[in-house]
C-alpha angles and dihedrals in degrees: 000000000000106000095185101075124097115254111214137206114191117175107204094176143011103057124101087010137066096236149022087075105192129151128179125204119196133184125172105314095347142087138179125187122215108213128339104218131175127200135199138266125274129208089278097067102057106198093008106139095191147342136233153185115279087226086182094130091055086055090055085058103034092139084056106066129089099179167295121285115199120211090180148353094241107127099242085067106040106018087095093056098098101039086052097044088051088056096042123012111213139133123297127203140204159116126291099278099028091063090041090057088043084053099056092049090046092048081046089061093035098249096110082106100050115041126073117238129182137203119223131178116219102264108045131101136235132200113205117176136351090290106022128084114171120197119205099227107187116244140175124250149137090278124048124243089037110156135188112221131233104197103191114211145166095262090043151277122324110197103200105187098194113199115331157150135194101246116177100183090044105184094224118020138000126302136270109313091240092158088068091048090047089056095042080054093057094040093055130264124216103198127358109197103195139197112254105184101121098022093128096051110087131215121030127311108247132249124274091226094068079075104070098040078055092051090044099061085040091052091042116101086352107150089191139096101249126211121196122199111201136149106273094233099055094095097170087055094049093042091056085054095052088040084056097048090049083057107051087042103257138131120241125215128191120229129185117037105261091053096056100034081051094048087044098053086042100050090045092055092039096249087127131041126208129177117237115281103003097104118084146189112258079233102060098055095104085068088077146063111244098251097059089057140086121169116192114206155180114251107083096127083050087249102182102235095039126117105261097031082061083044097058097040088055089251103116122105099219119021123051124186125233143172081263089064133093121209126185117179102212101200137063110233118264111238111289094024103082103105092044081064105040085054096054081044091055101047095050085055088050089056090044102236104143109248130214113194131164092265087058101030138020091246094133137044123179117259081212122085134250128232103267079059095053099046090056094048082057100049090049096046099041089196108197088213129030130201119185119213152151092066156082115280086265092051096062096032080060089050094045084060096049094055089045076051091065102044103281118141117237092232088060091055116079122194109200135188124218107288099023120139111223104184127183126204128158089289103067141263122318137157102238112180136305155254132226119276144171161097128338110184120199126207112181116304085346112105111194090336079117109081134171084267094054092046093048080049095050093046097052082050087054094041110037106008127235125271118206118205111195117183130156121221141189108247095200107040083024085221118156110246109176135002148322089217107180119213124193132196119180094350102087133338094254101212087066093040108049088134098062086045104044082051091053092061093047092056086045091047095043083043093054097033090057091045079059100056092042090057093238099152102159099110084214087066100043098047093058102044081053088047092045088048117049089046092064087051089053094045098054102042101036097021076232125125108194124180109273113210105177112192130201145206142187126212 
């Protein structure tokens, strides 16, 4: 194998950013990509439904590429599969539930039939490629059957944990293979890239399993029906609850899609145990007395159209809250999503349900590790170069300073952006340029139609309202035959504001009516001088400026 070539690691999603994890490695005339994740929309994207990597410059280098290699099945690091795999049409690769989870969104976008995936056990080892040989190492996580990856090259060894803990009373599973990073770490690593979520946060995540023992003493002597919000994908998590309810002799029933398509695909490969007969249909749950009831459902972000959201605002079909009903919200918000979830929080207390959330009870650990974690990650691997990823800019500048903690140089530690091109040769590390990278939002059916002039568009419409002037013209006298009629939607109630309004059609009528004398015919011109000036009326006297969308007709 050539040895002279550059190896390089380009992130093109998951830094600065919670989401959209992507990372391309490229050696010679080969690439892999490790994950292919989406997130969802902030404030900033009204009626954006999710967000995903601009993988342009994979496009670019289609013939490339030799793969996608899966650590998990959270979405933030498969929701952009399909998307991808629509675009280029290539291998992927992962464990035994990530690929089940991949297969259920394939089969979602009809390419089940048509892309190639591949099961693979943590422990084994995949060549991909002339140059790339990529090794499954068992993690923890909040999802069973996470891996780190250790992507063998020419230049070395780069060790990707994907997303992990060091859970010692796993739930399902043993726990990390620290042994294997402890002998990566002898034989020599080249780059570690390392996941910084809770980098700031000092000490040990705890153990899942202090959960359970949490859920147990809130289940037990409970005479009311209890409802647990939790991320569908955390299937430890779901399977102590159900592990709770068992015990205190109730039924459990599955509310919101992802949780169920998630229990069904986990009960199916055994990730997931649950005794005879304690499992329901969400229908069937008038059949019984509260107490002997738990739901588990989807919600827990506060996401509008999810299960317990339309719970709480009295919207959902089957299940209504009331003062007779626990609640535990078994998840702390991802960033951005905090008042989603107070409002959800407020509205169950208006009802009167009693509510159990992270700030009042221990009912949620991260599936991320803390510093001291990630310090000792760092000291078994050795790795000559580090790369921080998957967090805010904090997160990795807090990351870069742990590493520094246990003995790392500055100048060995590389903080990249999304796009940047970190390229190693003989001679050492260096960021040497970068590709184009992004944000493709998708809204819909529509991939990438929604750009940054629709959403300020759409953002003028939400704060000050839209204002529509009609009139119909002569185009050959350029008389003015009817009109202009002025119509308004989100600026002012009409029927309270017929000043402003009448005022409106006199600045679009002196505004035509002056096009006109001046002999400017062409209707471009004159819509926007209508435009131009009708928005100066409204300014100055409503401090407003709503979007002006003068129409016109000819006769």
């Amino acid at each position: 194998m050539a040895k002279n070539l550059k190896l390089k690691i380009i992130p093109l999603g998951g830094l600065d950013e919670i989401g959209k994890n992507m990372t391309a490695i490229e050696y010679g005339n080969e690439i892999i990509v490790v994950d292919c994740g989406m997130s969802f929309p902030d404030d900033e994207m009204p009626g954006v439904d999710l967000v995903i990597n601009d993988i342009s410059y994979l496009e670019k280098n289609a013939s490339k590429l030799k793969g996608v290699f899966l650590t998990h099945g959270h979405e933030d690091h498969i929701g952009g599969l399909p998307y991808f795999l629509k675009s280029i049409n290539t291998t992927v690769y992962g464990t035994r539930l990530t690929i089940a989870l991949v297969e259920n969104k394939l089969k979602e976008h009809n390419l089940l039939s048509s892309v190639k995936v591949v099961n693979v056990r943590a422990g084994s080892v995949v060549s991909a490629g002339q140059y790339f040989k990529v090794e499954f190492i068992r993690t923890n996580h909040s999802i069973a059957d996470s891996v780190a990856l250790a992507i063998n090259t020419p230049q070395g060894v780069v060790l990707h944990m994907g997303d992990f803990k060091i859970d010692s009373t796993p739930i399902v599973g043993d726990m990390i293979d620290l042994a294997r990073l402890g002998e990566l770490g002898k034989q020599g690593v080249l780059a570690l890239l390392s996941d910084s979520t809770n980098a700031e946060r000092p000490g040990y995540a705890m153990s899942e399993r202090s959960v359970g023992e949490n859920f147990e003493n809130l289940f037990k002597n409970c005479k009311k029906r209890i409802i647990v919000a939790t991320f569908a994908s955390n299937v430890h998590r779901v399977q102590q609850i159900i592990n709770a309810a068992a015990a205190n002799g109730r039924k459990v029933a599955v509310s919101g899609r992802s949780m169920e398509n998630i229990v069904e695909i986990s009960v199916m490969l055994g990730y997931m145990k649950v005794p005879q007969g304690v499992l329901i249909n969400i229908d069937s749950i008038g059949k019984y007395n509260p107490e002997q009831l738990v739901i588990i459902t989807t919600g827990s972000q506060g996401e509008p159209m999810s299960a317990l959201t339309r719970m709480a605002f009295s919207d959902h079909r089957k299940v209504e809250i009331t003062k007779n009903d626990l609640v535990i919200i078994s998840a702390t918000p991802i960033p951005g999503n905090e008042k989603s979830v107070s409002a959800v929080i407020n509205e169950l207390f208006k009802i009167g349900a009693e509510v159990v959330y992270k700030a009042l009870a221990d009912v949620h650990v991260s599936g991320h590790a803390c510093a001291e974690e990630l310090k000792l990650i760092l000291a078994l691997v050795k790795p000559k170069y580090f790369i921080p990823v998957h967090g805010e800019h904090r997160h990795l500048v807090f990351h870069k300073n742990l590493a520094e903690k246990i003995g790392m140089a500055e100048e060995d530690i590389f903080i990249l952006s999304n796009g940047s091109i970190l390229e190693f040769d003989e001679n050492g590390a260096r960021i040497s340029g970068a590709v184009h990278s992004g944000k493709i939002l998708v809204d819909g059916l529509g991939v990438g139609d929604v750009g940054n002039i629709v959403l300020r568009d759409r953002k003028l419409l939400a704060q000050d309202g839209l204002i529509i002037v009609v009139a119909t013209i002569d185009s050959k006298t350029g008389q003015l035959v009817s009109g202009p009629d002025i119509i308004s939607r989100g600026f002012v109630y009409v029927m309270e504001s017929e000043d402003i309004i009448e005022h409106v059609r006199e600045v679009a009528r002196e505004s035509l009516e002056k096009c006109n004398k001046s002999g400017n015919s062409d209707w471009l011109t004159v819509k926007a001088t209508v435009k131009n000036n009708i928005s100066k009326y409204i300014y100055e006297t409503t401090n407003r400026s709503p979007m002006i969308l003068p129409i016109l007709m000819d006769v």
